[in-house]
N, C-alpha and C positions, 0 to 999 in steps of 0.2 A: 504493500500500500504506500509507504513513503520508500523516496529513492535515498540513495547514501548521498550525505552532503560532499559534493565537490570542491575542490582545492579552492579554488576564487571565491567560493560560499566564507569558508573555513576563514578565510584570508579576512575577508570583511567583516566577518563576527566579530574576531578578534580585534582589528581593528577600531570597531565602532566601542567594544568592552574599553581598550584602552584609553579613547578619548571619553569615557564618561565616567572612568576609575578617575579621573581628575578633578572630575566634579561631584561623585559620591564620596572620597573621601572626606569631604568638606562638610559633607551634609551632618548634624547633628545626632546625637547618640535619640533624639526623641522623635527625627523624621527619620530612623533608619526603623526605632522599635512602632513609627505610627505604619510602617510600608509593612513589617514584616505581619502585625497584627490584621492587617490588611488585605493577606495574602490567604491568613487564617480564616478570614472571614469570606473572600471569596470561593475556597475550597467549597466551604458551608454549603453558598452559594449555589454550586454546581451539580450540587441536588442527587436524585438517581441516576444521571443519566452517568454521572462519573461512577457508581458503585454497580451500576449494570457492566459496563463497558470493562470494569477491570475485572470482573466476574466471568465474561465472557473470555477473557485473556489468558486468565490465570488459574480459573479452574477454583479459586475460592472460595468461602462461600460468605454468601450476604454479611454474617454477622460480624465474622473475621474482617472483613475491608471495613464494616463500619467503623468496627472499634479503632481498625488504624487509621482510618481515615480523622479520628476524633485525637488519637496520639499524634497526627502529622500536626493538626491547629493545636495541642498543646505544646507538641516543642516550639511551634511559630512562636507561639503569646508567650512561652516561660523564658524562652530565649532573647524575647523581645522586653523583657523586665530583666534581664539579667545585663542585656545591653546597656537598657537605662542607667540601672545602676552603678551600673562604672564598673567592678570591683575588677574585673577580668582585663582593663588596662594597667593592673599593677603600677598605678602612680605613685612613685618616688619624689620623696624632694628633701635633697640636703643643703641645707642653706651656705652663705656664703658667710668665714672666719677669717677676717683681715689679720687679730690678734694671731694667727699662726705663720710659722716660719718655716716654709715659703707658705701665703696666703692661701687659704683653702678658697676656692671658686663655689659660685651658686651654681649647684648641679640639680638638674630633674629631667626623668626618664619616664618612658610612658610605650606602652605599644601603639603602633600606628599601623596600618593595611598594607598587606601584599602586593595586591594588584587582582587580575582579574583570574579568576578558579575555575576551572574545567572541573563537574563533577558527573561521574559516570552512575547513570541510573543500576540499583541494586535488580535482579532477578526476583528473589522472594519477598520482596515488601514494595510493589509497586507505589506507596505512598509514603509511607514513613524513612526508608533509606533511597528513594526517587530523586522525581523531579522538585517535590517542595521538600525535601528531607533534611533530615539533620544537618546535612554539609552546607549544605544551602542557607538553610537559614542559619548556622557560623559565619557562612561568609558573609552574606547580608550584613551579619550584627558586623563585624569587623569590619565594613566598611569595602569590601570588592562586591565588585560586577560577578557575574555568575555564568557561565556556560554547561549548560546541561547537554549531554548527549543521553540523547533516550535508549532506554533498554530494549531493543528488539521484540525480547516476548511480551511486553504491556505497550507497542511502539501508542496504539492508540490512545489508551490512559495515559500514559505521559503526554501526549501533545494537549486531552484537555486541560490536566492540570498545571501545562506550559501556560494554556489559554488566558487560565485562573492567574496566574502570576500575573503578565503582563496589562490584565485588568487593574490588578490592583497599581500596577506599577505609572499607572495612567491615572487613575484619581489617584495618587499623592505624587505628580507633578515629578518621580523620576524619570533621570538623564534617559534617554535616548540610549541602547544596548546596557543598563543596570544587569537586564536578565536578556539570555539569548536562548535559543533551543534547535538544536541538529539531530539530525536521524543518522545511523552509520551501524551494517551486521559488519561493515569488514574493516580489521585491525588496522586499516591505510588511517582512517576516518578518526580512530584512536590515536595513532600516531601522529597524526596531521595535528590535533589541536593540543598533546602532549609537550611539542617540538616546535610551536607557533612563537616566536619571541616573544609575546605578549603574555602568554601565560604563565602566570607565578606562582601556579600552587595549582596541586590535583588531589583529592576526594573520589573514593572508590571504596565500594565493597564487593566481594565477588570471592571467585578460585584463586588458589597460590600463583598457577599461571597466568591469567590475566593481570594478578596486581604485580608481578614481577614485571614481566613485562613492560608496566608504566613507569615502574619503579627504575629499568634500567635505562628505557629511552628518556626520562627526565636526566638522569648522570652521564647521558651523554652528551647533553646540548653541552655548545659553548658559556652559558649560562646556567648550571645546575639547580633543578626548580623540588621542593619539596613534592614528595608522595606518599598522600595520609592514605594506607591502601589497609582496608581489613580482609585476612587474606584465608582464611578459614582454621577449624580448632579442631582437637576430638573431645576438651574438655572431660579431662580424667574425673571420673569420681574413686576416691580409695574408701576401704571401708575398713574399718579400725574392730579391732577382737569384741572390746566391751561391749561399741554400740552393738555390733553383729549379735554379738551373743542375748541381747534386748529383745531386737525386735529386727527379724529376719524377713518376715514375713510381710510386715507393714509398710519398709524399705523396699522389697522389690515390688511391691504394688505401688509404690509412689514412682518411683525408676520407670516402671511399664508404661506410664501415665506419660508422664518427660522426653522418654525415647519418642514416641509415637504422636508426641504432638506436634499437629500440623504438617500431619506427613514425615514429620524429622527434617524440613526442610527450613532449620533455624541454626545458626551460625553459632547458638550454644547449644546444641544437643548433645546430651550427653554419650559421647559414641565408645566410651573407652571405662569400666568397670575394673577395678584390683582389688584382691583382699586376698588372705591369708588362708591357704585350706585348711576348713573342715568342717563337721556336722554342719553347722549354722550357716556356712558358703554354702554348701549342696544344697542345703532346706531354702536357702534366696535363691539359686541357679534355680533351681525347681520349679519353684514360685511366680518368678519372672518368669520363664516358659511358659508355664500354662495359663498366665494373661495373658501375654502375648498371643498364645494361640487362636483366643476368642476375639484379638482385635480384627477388624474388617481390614484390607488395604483403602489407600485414600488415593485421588487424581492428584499426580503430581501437578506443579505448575504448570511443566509445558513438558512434549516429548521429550527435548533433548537430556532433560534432570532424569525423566522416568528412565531413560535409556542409559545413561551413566552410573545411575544408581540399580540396576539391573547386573551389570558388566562390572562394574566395583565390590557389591556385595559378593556376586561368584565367584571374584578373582580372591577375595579374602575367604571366603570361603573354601576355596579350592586349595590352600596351602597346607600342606604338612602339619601335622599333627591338631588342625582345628575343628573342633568338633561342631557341627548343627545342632542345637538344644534346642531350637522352636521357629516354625515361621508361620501364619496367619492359616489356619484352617480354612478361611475362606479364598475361591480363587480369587487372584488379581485378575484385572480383566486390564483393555488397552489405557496405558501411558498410567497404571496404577505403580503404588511404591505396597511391596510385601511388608509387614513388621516381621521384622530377624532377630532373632539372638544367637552369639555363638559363644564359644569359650575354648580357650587355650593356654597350654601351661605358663608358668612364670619363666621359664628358658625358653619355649618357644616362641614367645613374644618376644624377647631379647636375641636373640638369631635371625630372626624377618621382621626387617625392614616396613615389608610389605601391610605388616600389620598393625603400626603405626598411623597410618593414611586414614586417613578421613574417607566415610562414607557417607556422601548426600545423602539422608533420607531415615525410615526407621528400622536402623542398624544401631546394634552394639555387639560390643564383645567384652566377654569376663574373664579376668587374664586371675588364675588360679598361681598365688605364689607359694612355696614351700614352708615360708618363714618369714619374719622382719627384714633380716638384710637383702634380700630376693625382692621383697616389696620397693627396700630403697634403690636398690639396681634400678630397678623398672621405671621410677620415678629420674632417676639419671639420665638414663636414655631419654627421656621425652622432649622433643621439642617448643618451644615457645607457644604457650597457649592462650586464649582469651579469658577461659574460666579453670578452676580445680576445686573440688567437694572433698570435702573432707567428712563422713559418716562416721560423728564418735565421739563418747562423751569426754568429760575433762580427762577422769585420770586417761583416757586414752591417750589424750592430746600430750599431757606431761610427759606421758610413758613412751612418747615417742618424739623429743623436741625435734632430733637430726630429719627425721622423715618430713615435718612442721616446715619446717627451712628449707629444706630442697624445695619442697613442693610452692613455695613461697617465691621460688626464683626464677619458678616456670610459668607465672599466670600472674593474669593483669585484675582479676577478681576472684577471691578467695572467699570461697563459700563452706559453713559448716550447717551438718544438717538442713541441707535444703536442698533444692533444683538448680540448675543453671540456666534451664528455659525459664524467659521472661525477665527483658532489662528494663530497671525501674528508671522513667526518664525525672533524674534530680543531680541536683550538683555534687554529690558527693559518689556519684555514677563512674566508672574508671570503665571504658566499653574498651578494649584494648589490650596487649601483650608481646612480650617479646617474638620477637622473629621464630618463627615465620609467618605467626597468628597476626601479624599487626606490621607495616615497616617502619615504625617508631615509638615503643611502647610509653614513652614519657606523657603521650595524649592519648584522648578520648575519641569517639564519633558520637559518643548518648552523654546529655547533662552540659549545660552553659560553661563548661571550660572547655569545651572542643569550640570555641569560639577562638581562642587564641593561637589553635595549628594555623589560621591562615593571616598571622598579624606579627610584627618583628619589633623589638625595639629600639626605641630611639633615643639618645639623652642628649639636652638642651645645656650649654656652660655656659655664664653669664650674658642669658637674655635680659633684653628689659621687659615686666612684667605686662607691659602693653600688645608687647609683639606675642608673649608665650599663648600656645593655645587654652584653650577656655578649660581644658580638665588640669593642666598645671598654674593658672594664676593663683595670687596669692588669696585672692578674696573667695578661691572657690566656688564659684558660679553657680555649677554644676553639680554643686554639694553629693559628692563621692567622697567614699573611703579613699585616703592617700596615707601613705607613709610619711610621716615628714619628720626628719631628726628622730630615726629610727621610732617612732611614734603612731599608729595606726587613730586615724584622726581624723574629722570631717571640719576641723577649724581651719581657720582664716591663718595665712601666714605672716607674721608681722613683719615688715622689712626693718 
């Protein structure tokens, strides 16, 4: 239905992005949170015919799009108070001491905007990691222009909710290219607007290969541009003796519930299960099986996931010494995802590779360890993850500080006693993790600090306070929290 955007397209976007990154960063912390609230409300707006249309795309269902569609206008509005509020320019100001020798300068530092942000539309959340998605509205609040390339399998939904933007962007009187929107299945399309000199930041959630990818062609421009890429997880759950030995039963009913929601096709599902053999491991392997069994399969989002997670599951499947413990009594029928469970030893997990890798969809596997140090091997081996669970009461937790800390070095959100499906969007939200889950685990994509991936620092030496911008004058205009003389403070500076 749309064609891929052509070079001279590409060429002009970017373009017009950068002559009005000129004039957006200018614009106020209260016309950026009245645009993004804006954008919230046009969503609203846009009624059924947007929660048919991504319905039709995605294979969804009503209730699911609604709710996110209701998450996509609260990160706008929460994101648009968090903008207001300053606190994410980390305002600095240390005054100027003549009495010292050599004279200390009036220093003050603040973040200020990138430039214009290419962000690639997500597959599984046509609206919350999309076109008006978290990246989006970061960049918004930070003050860049926005380049959306839409995601292929919702290419339609994204064009409405492009629609939605540029409405709003039109009653609050933004610059001329604030927000742009391109269509593009082939990687040129990707690369073209990755490799554009214009752009200074990219926003992506997706497969290790895709964010790699953007991740290497931004380190090869002549100009090396950030890539906040979230790049997928298996988000280990371990499960600890005491709690096991509790409640065995009530854990893999909760597990079964996790795997299997939403298809498994969430970037924290839990794909990867450890704990220690015995009675009370087998009595949960059990357990989780025969839920599992009675779950139905679900319509993936689109063929190419059902078909990848078909060929992933059987390749993990197919390896040496891993056993089948359950897969969905009911048939799958076309472009459906099985719920699977498998299990394998604590050495054969450590030997392949292969069994490491993420499975799109609802897939796990329970890696049975012989003992303690076996579990913290397994924990060694693991690559950089989004999330880790820990099932297990305190004296577990004591009883095992070294496992605590490993497992602490590998995940960007450390979960006890709970799921890892379902990111709470708040500030104190860490969506993120070491490589290869994330290509920079120090930020966010979920919660008003992922505002600051696409914004740099700048520090001001003896301005006069007339010239300095309105978030560092002395009178504080803007009445933000500022640092001042190491002092966290919303008063007036006195010269």
């Amino acid at each position: 239905m749309f064609k891929d955007a052509a070079e001279h397209e590409i060429n002009q976007v970017l373009n017009t992005a950068w002559q009005a990154f000129h004039q957006y960063r200018k614009y106020s912390l209260k016309d950026r949170a009245h645009f993004m609230r804006s954008i919230a409300a046009e969503l609203e707006n846009a009624g059924d015919e947007l929660i048919h249309t991504a319905m039709r795309e995605t294979n969804l269902p009503e209730a699911r799009l609604r709710n996110e569609r209701a998450r996509t206008m609260y990160q706008l509005t929460s994101y648009a108070d968090a903008c207001e509020r300053g606190e994410w320019l980390e305002a600095r100001i240390d005054t100027a001491n003549t009495s010292k020798t050599p004279p200390k300068p009036d220093i003050r530092k603040m973040l200020i905007p990138l430039g214009p942000v290419v962000v690639f539309g997500a597959s599984n959340f046509p609206f919350a990691y999309s076109t008006a998605g978290g990246d989006t509205a970061c960049a918004l609040a930070a003050g860049c222009p926005v380049i959306v390339k839409a995601h292929p399998a919702h290419a339609q939904t994204s064009e409405l909710v492009a629609q939605a933007i540029l409405k709003a962007a039109g009653k609050c009187n933004m610059p001329n290219g604030v927000f742009a929107h391109v269509h593009g299945a082939s990687q040129e399309v990707g690369k073209a607007l990755v490799t554009h000199p214009h752009t200074k930041a990219v926003g992506f959630t997706g497969s290790y290969l895709g964010g790699k990818a953007l991740f290497d062609w931004a380190n090869q421009r002549k100009e090396p541009i950030p890539v906040f890429a979230e790049m997928g997880s298996v988000n280990p759950v371990f499960l600890l003796p005491e709690k096991l030995k509790q409640s065995p039963i009530e854990v893999a009913k909760l597990y079964a519930g996790s795997i299997t929601l939403g298809v498994g096709q969430f970037c924290t599902n839990p794909g990867l299960i450890v704990g220690i053999e015995c009675d009370e491991l087998q009595q949960f392997i059990t357990t989780l099986g025969n839920e599992i069994k009675t779950m139905s399969p679900g319509t993936m989002l689109h063929p190419g996931i059902s078909k990848n997670y078909i060929e992933n599951s059987r390749r993990a499947l197919s390896q040496p010494q891993v056993q089948t413990i359950a897969v969905s009594e009911v048939q799958a029928a076309a472009n459906q995802g099985a719920p699977t469970i498998a299990s394998a030893s604590g050495e054969a997990f450590l030997n392949n590779p292969i069994l490491h890798q993420e499975v799109f969809g609802p897939y796990s596997i329970v890696i049975r360890c012989k003992d303690k140090n076996e579990l913290l091997e397994v924990v060694r081996h693991l690559e950089g993850q989004l999330t880790a669970t820990l099932m297990a009461t305190d004296n577990d937790m004591l009883a095992n500080e070294e496992l605590v800390e490993a497992v602490k070095n590998i995940c960007g959100r450390f979960i006890v006693n709970g799921v890892p499906t379902g990111v709470e969007v708040c500030l104190s939200m860490h969506h993120g993790g070491p490589f290869p889950a994330t290509t920079d685990s120090r930020f966010t994509s979920v919660g008003a600090d992922g505002i600051k991936r696409f914004a740099r620092p700048i520090a001001y030496q003896n301005w006069s306070d007339s010239l300095l911008p309105p978030e560092l004058k002395n009178g504080n205009p803007l009445n933000i929290w500022r640092t001042v003389n190491d002092v966290v403070t919303k008063d007036e500076v006195k010269p």
